[in-house]
N, C-alpha and C positions, 0 to 999 in steps of 0.2 A: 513248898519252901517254908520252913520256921520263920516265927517273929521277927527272933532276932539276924535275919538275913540280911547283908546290905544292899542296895539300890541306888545306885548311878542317879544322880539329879536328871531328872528330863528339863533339855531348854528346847524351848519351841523357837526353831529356828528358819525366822520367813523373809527368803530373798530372793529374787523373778531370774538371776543370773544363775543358772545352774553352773559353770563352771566356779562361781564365790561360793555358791553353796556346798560343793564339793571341798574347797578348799576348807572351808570352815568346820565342816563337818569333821572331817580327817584330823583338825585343830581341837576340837572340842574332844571327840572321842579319845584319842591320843591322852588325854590328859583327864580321863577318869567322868566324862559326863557322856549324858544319853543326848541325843538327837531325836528330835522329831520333823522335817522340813513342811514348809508350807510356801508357796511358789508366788502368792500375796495377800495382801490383808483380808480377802475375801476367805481365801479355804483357813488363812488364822483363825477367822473368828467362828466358821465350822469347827474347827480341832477343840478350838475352847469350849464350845458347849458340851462339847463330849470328854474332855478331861483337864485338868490341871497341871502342867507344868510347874518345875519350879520357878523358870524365867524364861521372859520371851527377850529374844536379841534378834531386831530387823531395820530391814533395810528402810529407806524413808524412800527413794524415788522407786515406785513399783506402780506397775497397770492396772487399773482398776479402784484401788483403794489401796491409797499410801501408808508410810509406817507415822506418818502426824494422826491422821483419822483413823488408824487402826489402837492406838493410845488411847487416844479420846473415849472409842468406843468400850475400849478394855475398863478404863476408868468405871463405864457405864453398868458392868457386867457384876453382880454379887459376888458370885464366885471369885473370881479371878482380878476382882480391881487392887487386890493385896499386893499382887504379882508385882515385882520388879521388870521396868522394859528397859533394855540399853538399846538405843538408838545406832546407828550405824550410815554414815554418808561420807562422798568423794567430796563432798562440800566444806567450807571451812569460815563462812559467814556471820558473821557475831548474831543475826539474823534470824540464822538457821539453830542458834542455843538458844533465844529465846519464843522461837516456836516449838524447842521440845519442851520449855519450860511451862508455855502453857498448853500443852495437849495431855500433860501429865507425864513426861518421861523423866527414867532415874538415874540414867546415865548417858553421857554422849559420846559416841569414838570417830576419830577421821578414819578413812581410810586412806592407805593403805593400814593395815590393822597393825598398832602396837601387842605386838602379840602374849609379850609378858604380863602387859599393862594389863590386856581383857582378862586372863585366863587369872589372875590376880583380885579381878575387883568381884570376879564369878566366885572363885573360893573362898572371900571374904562375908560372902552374900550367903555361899552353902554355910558355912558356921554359924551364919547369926541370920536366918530366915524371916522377913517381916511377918507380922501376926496378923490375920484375915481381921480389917477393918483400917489397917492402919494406910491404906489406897483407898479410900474410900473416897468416891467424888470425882470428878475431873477439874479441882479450881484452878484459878490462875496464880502466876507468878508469884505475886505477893502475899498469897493465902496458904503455904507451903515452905517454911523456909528451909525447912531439912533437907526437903525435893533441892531446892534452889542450889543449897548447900553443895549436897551429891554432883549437878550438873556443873555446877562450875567447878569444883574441885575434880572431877572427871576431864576436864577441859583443860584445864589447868596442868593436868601430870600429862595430860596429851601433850601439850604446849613445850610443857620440861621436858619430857622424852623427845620431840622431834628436836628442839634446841640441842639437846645431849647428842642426837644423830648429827647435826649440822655440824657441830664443833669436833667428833669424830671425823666427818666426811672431810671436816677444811683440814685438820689436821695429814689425812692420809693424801688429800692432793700435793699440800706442800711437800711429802716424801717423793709422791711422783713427778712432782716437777725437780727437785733435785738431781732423783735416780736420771729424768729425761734431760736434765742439763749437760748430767756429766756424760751420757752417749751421744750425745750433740755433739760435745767436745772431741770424743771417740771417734765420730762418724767422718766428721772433719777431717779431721788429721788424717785420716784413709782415704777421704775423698781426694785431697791433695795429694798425698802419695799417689792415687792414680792419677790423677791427672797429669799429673809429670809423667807419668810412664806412657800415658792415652797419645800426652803431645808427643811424644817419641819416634810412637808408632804411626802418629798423621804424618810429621815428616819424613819415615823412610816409604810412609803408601805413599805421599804424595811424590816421592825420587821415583818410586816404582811406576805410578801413572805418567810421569811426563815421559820416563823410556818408552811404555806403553803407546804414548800418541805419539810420538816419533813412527814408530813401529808400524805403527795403525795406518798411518797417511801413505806408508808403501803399502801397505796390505789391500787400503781403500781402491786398488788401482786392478787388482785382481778379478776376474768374472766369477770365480768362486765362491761360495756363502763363508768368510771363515769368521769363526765366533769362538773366544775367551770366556770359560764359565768358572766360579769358582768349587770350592769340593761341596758343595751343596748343589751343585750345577745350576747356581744364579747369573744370567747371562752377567756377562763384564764389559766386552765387547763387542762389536756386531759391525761389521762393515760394509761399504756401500753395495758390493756382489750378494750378502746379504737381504739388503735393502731391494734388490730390485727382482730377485728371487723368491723371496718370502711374502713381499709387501708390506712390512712392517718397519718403521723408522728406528734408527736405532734408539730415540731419544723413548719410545714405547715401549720398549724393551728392556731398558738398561735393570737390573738388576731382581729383572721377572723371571720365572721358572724355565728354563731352555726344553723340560718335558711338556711343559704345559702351552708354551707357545706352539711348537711343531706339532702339539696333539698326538706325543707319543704315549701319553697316560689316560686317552680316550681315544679318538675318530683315529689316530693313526697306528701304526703297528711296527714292530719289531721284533726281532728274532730272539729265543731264549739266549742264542750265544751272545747279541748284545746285552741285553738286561747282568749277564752274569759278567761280563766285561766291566760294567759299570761297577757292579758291588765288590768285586775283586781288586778294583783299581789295576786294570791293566788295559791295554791298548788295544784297538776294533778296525775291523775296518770291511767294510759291507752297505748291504742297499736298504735303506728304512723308508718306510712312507708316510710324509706329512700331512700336514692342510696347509697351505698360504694362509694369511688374513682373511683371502675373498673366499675361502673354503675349498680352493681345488685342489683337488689332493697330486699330489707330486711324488713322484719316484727320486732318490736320490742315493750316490754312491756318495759314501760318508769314512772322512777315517777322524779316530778318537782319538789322541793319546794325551798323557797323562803330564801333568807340569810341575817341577819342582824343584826348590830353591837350593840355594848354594850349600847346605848344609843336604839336601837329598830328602828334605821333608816333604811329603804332597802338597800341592796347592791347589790343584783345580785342571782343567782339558783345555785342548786346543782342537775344535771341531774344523774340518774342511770338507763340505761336498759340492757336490757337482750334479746340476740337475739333468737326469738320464730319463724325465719320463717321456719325449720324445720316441727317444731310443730306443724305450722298452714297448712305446705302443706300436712301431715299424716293426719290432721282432716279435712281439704277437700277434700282430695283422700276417707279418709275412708265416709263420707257424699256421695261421688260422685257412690261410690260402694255400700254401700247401698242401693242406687236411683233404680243403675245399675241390682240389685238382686229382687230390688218390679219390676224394668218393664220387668228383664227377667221371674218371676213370672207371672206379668200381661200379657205377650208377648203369654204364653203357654196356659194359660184360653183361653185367645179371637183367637188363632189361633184352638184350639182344638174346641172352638165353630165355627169358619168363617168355618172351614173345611166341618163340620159337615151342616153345610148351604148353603157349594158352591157344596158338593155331590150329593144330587137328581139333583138340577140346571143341573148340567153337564153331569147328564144320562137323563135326563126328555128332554133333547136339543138333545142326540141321538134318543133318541125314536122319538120327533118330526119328525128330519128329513128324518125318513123312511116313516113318514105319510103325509106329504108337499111337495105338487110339485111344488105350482105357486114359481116363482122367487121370490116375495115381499116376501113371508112365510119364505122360507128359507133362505134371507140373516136377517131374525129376527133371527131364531135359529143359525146362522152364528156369528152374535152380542150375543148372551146367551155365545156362545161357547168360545167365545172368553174373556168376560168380566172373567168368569170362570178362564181360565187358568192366566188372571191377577191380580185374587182373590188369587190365591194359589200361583203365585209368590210371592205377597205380604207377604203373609204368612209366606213364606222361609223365604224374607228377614228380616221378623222382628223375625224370629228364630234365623236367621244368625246373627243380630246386639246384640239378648241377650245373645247369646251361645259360639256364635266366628265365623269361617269362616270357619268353615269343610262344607264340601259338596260334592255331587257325579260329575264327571267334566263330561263331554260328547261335542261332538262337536256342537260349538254355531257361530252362522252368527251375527255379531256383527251389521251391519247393519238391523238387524230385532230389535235390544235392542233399537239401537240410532232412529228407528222410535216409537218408545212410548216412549223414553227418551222426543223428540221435543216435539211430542200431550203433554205431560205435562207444559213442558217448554211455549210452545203459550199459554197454560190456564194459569197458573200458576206464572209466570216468570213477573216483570212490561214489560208495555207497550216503558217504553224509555229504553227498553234491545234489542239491535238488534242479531239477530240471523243469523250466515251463519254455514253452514254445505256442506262440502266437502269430499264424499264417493266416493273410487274407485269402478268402475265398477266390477273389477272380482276380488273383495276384498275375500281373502282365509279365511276359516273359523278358528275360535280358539277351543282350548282345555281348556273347564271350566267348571267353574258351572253357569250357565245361570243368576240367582237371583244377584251371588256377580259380575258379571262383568256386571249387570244392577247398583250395589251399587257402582261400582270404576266410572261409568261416571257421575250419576246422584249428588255423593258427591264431584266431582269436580267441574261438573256445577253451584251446587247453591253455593263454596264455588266462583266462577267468579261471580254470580249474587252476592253477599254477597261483594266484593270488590269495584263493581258498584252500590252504594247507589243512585247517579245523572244518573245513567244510560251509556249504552254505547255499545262496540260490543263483543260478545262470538262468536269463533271460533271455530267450530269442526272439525278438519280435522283427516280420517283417510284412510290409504294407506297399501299397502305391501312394503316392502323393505328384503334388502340380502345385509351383509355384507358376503365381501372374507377374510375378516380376523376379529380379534376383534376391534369392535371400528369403523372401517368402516370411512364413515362418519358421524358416531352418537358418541355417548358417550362411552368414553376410557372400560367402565367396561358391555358392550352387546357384547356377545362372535360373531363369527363367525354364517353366518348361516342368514335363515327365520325367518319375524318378522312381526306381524302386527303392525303397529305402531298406536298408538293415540293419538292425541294431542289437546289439552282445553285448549285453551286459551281469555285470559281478555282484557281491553283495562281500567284496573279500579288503583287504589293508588298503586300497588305494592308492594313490602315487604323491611323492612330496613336488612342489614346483620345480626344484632341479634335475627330478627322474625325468618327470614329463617332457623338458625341455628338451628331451637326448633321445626318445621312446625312438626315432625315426633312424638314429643314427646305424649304419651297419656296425656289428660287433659289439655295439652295446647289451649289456645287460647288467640281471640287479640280481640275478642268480645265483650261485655259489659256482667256486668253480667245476669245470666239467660238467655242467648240469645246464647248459646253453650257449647256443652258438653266440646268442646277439643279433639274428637273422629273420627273425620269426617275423616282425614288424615292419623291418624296412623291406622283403618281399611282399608282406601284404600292401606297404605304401607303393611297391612298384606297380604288384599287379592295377590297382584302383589306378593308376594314373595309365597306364595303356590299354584300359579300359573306360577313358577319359572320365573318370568318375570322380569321386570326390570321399575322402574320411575324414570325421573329426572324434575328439576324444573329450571328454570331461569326468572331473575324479577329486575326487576327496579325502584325504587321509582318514582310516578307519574307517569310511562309509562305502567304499568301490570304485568302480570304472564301469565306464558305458560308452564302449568304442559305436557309432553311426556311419556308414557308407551307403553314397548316394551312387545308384548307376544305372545309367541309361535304356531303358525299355530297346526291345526290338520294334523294329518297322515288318518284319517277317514274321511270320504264323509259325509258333512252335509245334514239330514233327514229334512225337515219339520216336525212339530209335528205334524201338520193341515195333513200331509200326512199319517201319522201312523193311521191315526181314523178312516179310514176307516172299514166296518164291514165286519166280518171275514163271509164267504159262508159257511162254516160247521156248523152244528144245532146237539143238543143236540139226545142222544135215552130215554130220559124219564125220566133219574137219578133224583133221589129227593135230594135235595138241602134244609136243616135247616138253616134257616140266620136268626143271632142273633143281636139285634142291638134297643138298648133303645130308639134311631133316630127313630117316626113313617115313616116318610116321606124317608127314606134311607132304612129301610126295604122295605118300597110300591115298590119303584121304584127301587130294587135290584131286587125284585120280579118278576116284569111286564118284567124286563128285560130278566131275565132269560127263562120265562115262552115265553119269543119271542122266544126264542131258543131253545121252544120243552124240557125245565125242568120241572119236577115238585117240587115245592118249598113252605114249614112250612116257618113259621116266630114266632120268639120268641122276646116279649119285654128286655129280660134280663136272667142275665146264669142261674138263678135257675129255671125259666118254662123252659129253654132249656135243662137243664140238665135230669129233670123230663120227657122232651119227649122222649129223647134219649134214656133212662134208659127205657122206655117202649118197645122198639123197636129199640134195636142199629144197627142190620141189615138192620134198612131201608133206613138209610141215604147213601148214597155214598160220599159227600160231607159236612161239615158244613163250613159256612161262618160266622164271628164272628167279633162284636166289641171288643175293650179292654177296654175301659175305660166304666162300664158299671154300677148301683149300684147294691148292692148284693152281686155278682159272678163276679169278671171280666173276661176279655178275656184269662186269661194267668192260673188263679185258673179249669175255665172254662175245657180248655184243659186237664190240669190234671185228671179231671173226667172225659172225653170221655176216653182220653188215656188207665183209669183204666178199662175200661170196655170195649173195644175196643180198642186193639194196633195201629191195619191198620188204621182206620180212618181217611183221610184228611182234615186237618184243613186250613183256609184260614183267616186269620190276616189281618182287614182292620179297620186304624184308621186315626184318626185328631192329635192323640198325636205328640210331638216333640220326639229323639231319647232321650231327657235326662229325660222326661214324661214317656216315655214307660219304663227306666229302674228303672223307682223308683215302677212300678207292682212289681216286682221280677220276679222269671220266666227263662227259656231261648227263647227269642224271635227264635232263631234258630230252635224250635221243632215244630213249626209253619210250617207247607210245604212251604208256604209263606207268607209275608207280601206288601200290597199294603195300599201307604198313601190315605188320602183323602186328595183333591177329583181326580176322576180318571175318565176316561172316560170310557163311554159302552166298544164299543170295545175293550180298555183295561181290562177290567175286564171281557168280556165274554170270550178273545182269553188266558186269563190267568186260567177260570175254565177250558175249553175245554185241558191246559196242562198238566194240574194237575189230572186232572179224565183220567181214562184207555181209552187207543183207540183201540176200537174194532179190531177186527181180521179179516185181508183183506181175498177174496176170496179165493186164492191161499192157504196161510195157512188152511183155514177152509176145503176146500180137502185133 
C-alpha cells in the first residue's frame, strides 16, 4: 500500500451485548470507520497494549471490568491516554455524567443511540484528532474543563435530540388520535346501521322459534330421536324421543355439533352415500351407528332431509330415526344360528363319513401289528394308530362345537392334550409367536371329557395368538395347587380343596373394561367381521362350568391377557388309552358272527378280525340281504354286528326284525352317527345289547364280542 493511501479510523469498540455490538458495528462501518470489538474492559485493555485506535466507544455496565474503570485505566496508559472515550449507557442519571466526568470520559450517549448525534461528534473528532499528551492523567471534574465541557455539551445535544424526538412523537399522536376519532365516528354509524338490521333479524328468529316450540311440544310426544340442525349441522332442536335414546338432555346439546354428538366424525360410522348426501344438500335416508352418552353404540334407521324457507333457500335438516339395534342384533343372532344349524348339519354328514374311514384304518393298524416285528414297521402302524385316535377326537370335537358340550368325562392327563395342543401350535401358530410351556412333573390327572378340555386350551391359545397380530410370547403354565380354605391364594369364588390349575397367557393389546365385561357373552366379538364367530369363550365358559370348574381372567390394555382355569383332579388312576389296546389272550369257539355294514372295507376288516379270533363270520351289504339271511337260518347266528345308518333297512328297523323272529339274539350297534343322528333312526338305541362308536379299536371291539357272547362252562361245572 503507498503512503498516501487512506485508512478507515479504527474505534475500539467494547460491549458484552453481542446483539448491540453487531448493531453498532454495522452503524460505524456503514458510515466509513473500522471496528475492532472487545466483549469488555478486560480484552480492551489487551487490544490496547497491542495497538492504538483512534477511539474507544463502550459500554459502562459490562462483566468483569466496566466502561468507568476501563477510563480510568486508559487515562493510566502512555500510549493511549490521548485517546478520546465516548461512554455509552441505558442509564440516564445526572449521577451516571459525573462519574464519567471523573473516570476521565469525553463523551456521554443514552441509549438507545442517537445515531446522527454519535456518528457526528466521531467525524468531528476524525478531523481534529487530540495530540498524545493532551489525556494525560486521570483528574477529576474540576481539573479538566474542556473534558467537562465535551460531557455536558454531549448530554446536552442528547437531551435536545430526545426533546426534538418527543415533540415529533406528541405531534404524530395528535394525528393519530384525530385519524382514530374520525373512524370512531365511522365505525359507529355502521355499527348502528347493523344494529338495526341485527334487531330485525332477532325478531323474525325470534317469530321463527316460538312456531318452533309450538312444533316441538307435538314432536316431544314422539318415541322417535327427531332433531333440527342448522346448515352447519348445529343441533337446533332435540326432543324428548331424543332424550331418552341418546341420553343426552336437550339443554347439552343445544347448538353442539349433531356429528360430533352421535360420534359420527370418530367411534361411529356411516356410509359414503351418507357423507355425499350431506355435502350435496340432498335428502338420506338409511342405517348409521352412534354412541349414546353412556358409549353404547346403537344401530339406527335415519332419514335426512333438507329444510328451507319461503324463498327456497337452504336452511339446515330435519333428522328422524328410529333405534333398530335391537332389531339388528335378533337378525344377526338369527343369521348367526342358521349358519350354526347348516354346520351342525354339515358337522354330522362328514363326521359319520370320517368315522366310517378312520374304522378299518384302526383295526387294519391292529391287525398289522400282530404281523410286524421289525421296529421301523411297527412304529408305522404306531403313527396309523395314533393319527386314528386324532381323527376321531376331531370328530368329537366338531360334534361338541355343533351340538354343545355333553360328553362322557373319564380321567384325562392334561399333559398328553397340551403335547398335540404345541405339535399344532409350532406348525400352525406364526413364526414371531414365542412359545413357553411349563408342565408340573407329577401333575394329577383331571375328570373330563378328553375332546372339550382339548377345545378349552386350544380356544384360548389361538384367541393369545389372535391378540398378537405383531407377534410375541404365549405362556402355558400348568400346575397342582390346594387351597385350605376358599379362595386360597387364588380367586375369592374356587372353594376349598384340589385343583389343577391352567393358565394361557399373552404378551399381546389386552382388553379395555368394556371388552372384558362382554368376553363371556355368546356372539360377542372384537374381530373384524367374518373373522369370528363370538363363540370361542362362551364354549370354553360352558365347557369349565360342566366340568364344575372355575375361569378367571385379568388384562391390561397394551400389556395382555392371562386367562387361569381351575378344575377338579380325578379320584381315579389315569389309563393310557395306548395301554388298553392291548390284545385280549382269549379266542373265540367258532360262534358265527353276521356283520352288517354298507362300509365294504369295515365289513372286510371286521371280518379278518374276528375270523383272527377263531369266529366264523357272514357279511351283509345292508339290513334287507341281512334280514333275508337271518330269516333262513335264525339259529345259526349267535351274534349279529350291525351298522345303523345303512340304505334300505337301517340298524334300528333291522333289529326289530331279528327280535321278531328271534327274541335271544344279540345285537351289537356300531356306528359313525352323532347321539342326535342316531335319534332321529327312531328306535330304542338301549335294545341294542350294545353300542360302540366308530372308530374303535381291535381289541376293543373283539374284548367287547367275547362279553357279550356266552362264556362257556369251566371244568368244574361241567362235572
Amino acid at each position: 500500500m503507498t503512503s498516501d493511501s487512506f485508512s478507515p479510523p479504527v474505534i475500539l469498540l467494547v460491549e458484552d451485548s453481542l446483539t448491540q455490538a453487531v448493531q453498532a458495528r454495522f452503524l460505524l462501518e456503514s458510515n466509513g470507520f473500522a471496528v475492532e470489538h472487545a466483549r469488555n474492559g478486560v480484552e480492551a485493555l489487551v487490544y490496547l497494549h497491542q495497538s492504538v485506535p483512534f477511539a474507544i466507544l463502550s459500554d459502562i455496565n459490562m462483566p468483569e471490568l466496566d466502561g468507568y474503570e476501563l477510563c480510568r485505566q486508559v487515562r493510566t496508559l502512555p500510549a493511549v491516554r490521548h485517546l478520546p472515550v465516548l461512554l455509552l449507557t441505558s442509564l440516564s442519571d445526572p449521577a451516571d455524567v459525573r462519574a464519567a466526568l471523573e473516570c476521565g470520559a469525553d463523551y456521554f450517549f443514552t441509549k438507545p443511540i442517537d445515531e446522527p448525534l454519535l456518528l457526528g461528534r466521531l467525524r468531528q473528532l476524525a478531523a481534529a484528532p487530540p495530540a498524545e499528551g493532551d489525556g494525560a492523567g486521570a483528574p477529576d471534574a474540576s481539573g479538566q474543563p474542556p473534558r467537562m465541557l465535551n460531557l455536558l455539551l454531549s448530554t446536552y445535544e442528547a437531551a435536545v435530540a430526545k426533546n426534538a424526538e418527543l415533540r415529533k412523537t406528541q405531534a404524530d399522536l395528535r394525528e393519530l388520535n384525530d385519524k382514530l376519532e374520525e373512524r370512531v365516528r365511522e365505525r359507529t354509524l355502521a355499527l348502528e346501521s347493523s344494529n338495526t338490521h341485527l334487531q330485525q333479524e332477532i325478531v323474525a328468529r325470534e317469530d321463527g322459534e316460538a312456531r318452533l316450540r309450538e312444533q316441538a311440544e307435538l314432536l316431544n310426544r314422539a318415541n322417535e330421536a327427531i332433531i333440527t340442525l342448522n346448515r352447519e349441522l348445529q343441533i337446533q332442536f332435540w326432543n324428548r324421543g331424543a332424550e331418552r335414546m341418546l341420553k343426552w338432555t336437550a339443554a347439552e346439546v343445544q347448538g353442539r355439533s349433531w356429528r360430533g354428538i352421535l360420534g359420527l366424525d370418530g367411534t361411529g360410522s356411516a356410509g359414503d352415500d351418507f357423507r355425499q348426501a350431506i355435502v350435496a344438500l340432498r335428502d338420506w335416508r338409511g342405517e348409521i351407528t352412534v354412541r349414546n352418552k353412556e358409549g353404547q353404540s346403537l344401530v339406527l334407521e335415519t332419514s335426512i332431509t333438507g329444510l328451507r324457507d319461503a324463498a327456497g333457500r337452504f336452511t339446515g335438516w330435519l333428522s328422524i330415526s328410529s333405534d333398530i339395534t335391537q332389531k339388528k342384533a335378533l337378525e344377526e343372532r338369527f343369521l348367526r344360528t342358521q349358519r350354526l344349524e347348516s354346520l351342525g348339519t354339515l358337522a354330522a354328514g362328514i363326521s359319520h363319513d370320517l368315522n366310517n374311514v378312520l374304522a378299518p384304518i384302526g383295526m387294519a393298524s391292529a391287525l398289522l401289528r400282530g404281523r410286524f416285528t421289525q421296529p421301523a414297521d411297527l412304529k408305522i402302524v404306531d403313527i396309523l394308530a395314533r393319527s386314528v385316535d386324532r381323527g376321531s377326537a376331531l370328530v368329537k370335537q366338531i360334534l361338541g362345537f355343533a351340538h354343545g358340550v355333553g360328553g362322557e368325562h373319564r380321567p384325562v392327563q392334561l399333559k398328553h392334550v397340551l403335547r398335540d395342543i404345541t405339535a399344532v401350535i409350532s406348525r400352525t401358530f406364526p413364526k414371531s409367536i414365542t412359545l413357553e410351556e411349563h408342565v408340573a412333573a407329577d401333575l394329577w390327572p383331571l375328570h373330563g371329557n378328553p375332546s372339550q378340555i382339548h377345545q378349552i386350551v386350544l380356544n384360548l391359545c389361538v384367541n393369545a395368538r389372535d391378540a398378537m397380530p405383531s407377534g410375541g410370547l404365549l405362556r402355558i403354565n400348568v400346575a397342582n395347587c390346594t387351597f385350605a380354605v376358599q379362595g386360597g391364594d387364588g380367586p375369592a369364588e374356587v372353594p376349598a380343596g384340589n385343583w389343577v390349575r391352567l393358565e394361557v397367557s399373552d404378551t399381546g393389546v389386552g382388553m379395555t373394561p368394556e371388552v372384558l365385561a362382554r368376553i363371556w357373552e355368546p356372539f360377542f366379538t372384537t374381530k373384524g367381521k367374518d373373522q369370528g364367530t363370538g363363540l370361542g369363550l362362551a364354549t370354553v365358559r360352558g365347557i369349565v362350568d360342566t366340568h364344575k370348574g372355575f375361569i378367571t381372567v385379568k388384562t391390561a390394555l397394551g400389556k395382555g391377557t392371562t386367562f387361569t382355569v381351575f378344575l377338579p383332579p380325578s379320584s381315579e388312576a389315569f389309563t393310557d388309552p395306548a395301554a388298553a389296546e392291548e390284545t385280549p389272550d382269549a379266542v373265540g369257539r367258532g360262534e358265527r358272527i353276521l356283520v352288517v355294514d354298507d362300509e365294504e372295507s369295515i365289513a372286510s376288516v371286521v371280518r379278518e378280525m374276528l375270523e383272527l379270533f377263531q369266529y366264523q363270520v357272514e357279511t351283509a351289504a345292508n339290513g334287507l340281504e341281512a334280514e333275508q339271511m337271518f330269516n333262513r337260518q335264525p339259529g345259526r347266528y349267535a351274534l349279529v354286528v350291525t351298522d345303523l345308518d345303512m340304505p334300505g333297512k337301517n340298524g334300528v328297523d333291522l333289529l326289530s326284525a331279528l327280535r321278531a323272529r328271534r327274541a335271544d339274539i344279540k345285537v351289537l350297534a356300531i356306528s359313525g352317527l352323532s347321539p342326535q343322528e342316531r335319534r332321529k333312526l327312531g328306535g330304542k338305541m338301549s335294545d341294542f345289547d350294545f353300542h360302540l362308536d366308530k372308530p374303535f379299536g381291535a381289541a376293543q371291539f373283539v374284548r367287547l364280542v367275547q362279553e357279550i357272547l356266552p362264556k362257556p362252562a369251566s371244568t368244574d361245572e361241567a362235572t
